[in-house]
C-alpha positions in Angstrom: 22.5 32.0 -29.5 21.6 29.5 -32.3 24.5 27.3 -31.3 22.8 27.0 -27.8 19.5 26.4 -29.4 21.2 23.4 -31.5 22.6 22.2 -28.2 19.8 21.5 -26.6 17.6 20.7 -28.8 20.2 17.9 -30.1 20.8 17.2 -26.0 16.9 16.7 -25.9 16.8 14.5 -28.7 19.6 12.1 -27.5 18.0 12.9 -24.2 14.4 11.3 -24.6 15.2 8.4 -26.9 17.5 6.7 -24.6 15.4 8.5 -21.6 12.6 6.1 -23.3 14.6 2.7 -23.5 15.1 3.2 -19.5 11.4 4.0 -19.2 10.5 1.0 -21.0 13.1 -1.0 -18.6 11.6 0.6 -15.1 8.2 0.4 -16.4 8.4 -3.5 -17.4 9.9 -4.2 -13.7 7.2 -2.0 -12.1 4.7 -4.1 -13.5 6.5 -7.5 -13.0 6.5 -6.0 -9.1 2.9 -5.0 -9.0 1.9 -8.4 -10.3 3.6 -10.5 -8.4 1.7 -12.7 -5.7 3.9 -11.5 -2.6 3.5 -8.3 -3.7 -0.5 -8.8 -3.8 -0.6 -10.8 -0.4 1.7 -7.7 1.2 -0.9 -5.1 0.2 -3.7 -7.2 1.3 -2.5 -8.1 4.4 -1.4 -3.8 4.8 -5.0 -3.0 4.3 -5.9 -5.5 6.5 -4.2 -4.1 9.8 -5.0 -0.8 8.3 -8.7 -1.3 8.5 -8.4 -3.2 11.8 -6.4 0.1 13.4 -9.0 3.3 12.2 -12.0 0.7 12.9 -13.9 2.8 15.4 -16.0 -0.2 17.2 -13.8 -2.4 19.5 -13.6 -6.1 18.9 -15.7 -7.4 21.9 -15.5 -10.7 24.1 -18.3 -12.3 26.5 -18.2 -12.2 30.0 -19.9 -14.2 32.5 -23.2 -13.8 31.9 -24.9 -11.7 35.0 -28.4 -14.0 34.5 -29.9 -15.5 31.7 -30.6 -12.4 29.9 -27.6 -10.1 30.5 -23.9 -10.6 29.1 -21.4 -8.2 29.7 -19.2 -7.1 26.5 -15.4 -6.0 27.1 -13.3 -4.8 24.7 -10.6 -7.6 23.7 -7.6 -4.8 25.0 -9.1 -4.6 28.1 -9.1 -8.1 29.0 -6.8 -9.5 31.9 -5.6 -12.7 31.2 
């Protein structure tokens, strides 16, 4: 029983520290990713369509005004062009 105990504590020992070098290695490229410019335009431009998509009030075009005081509104998806 004591030899298993020795095991792994020496297996978790060995383990973490080059467990930690490869941490330090993913982390340092994670960030490098996160940072990056394309990285930044790609999320913004994601959030973008995002917002655009659950936005609940259609994007809305003129019509031919009726008369001077009335405009009719259609929905840009509804349009017939």
């Amino acid at each position: 029983m004591f030899g298993l105990l020795v095991g792994v504590a020496a297996g978790y020992v060995l383990g973490t520290r080059a467990g930690r070098a490869r941490y330090e290695q993913i982390s340092k490229t994670a960030k490098a990713v996160a940072d990056s410019p394309v990285t930044k335009k790609a999320i913004e431009v994601g959030r973008q369509k995002l917002a655009d998509s659950i936005n609940p009030q259609p994007k809305l075009e003129p019509m031919k005004p009726i008369d001077e005081q009335t405009t009719i509104l259609i929905p840009r998806d509804q349009l017939k062009r």
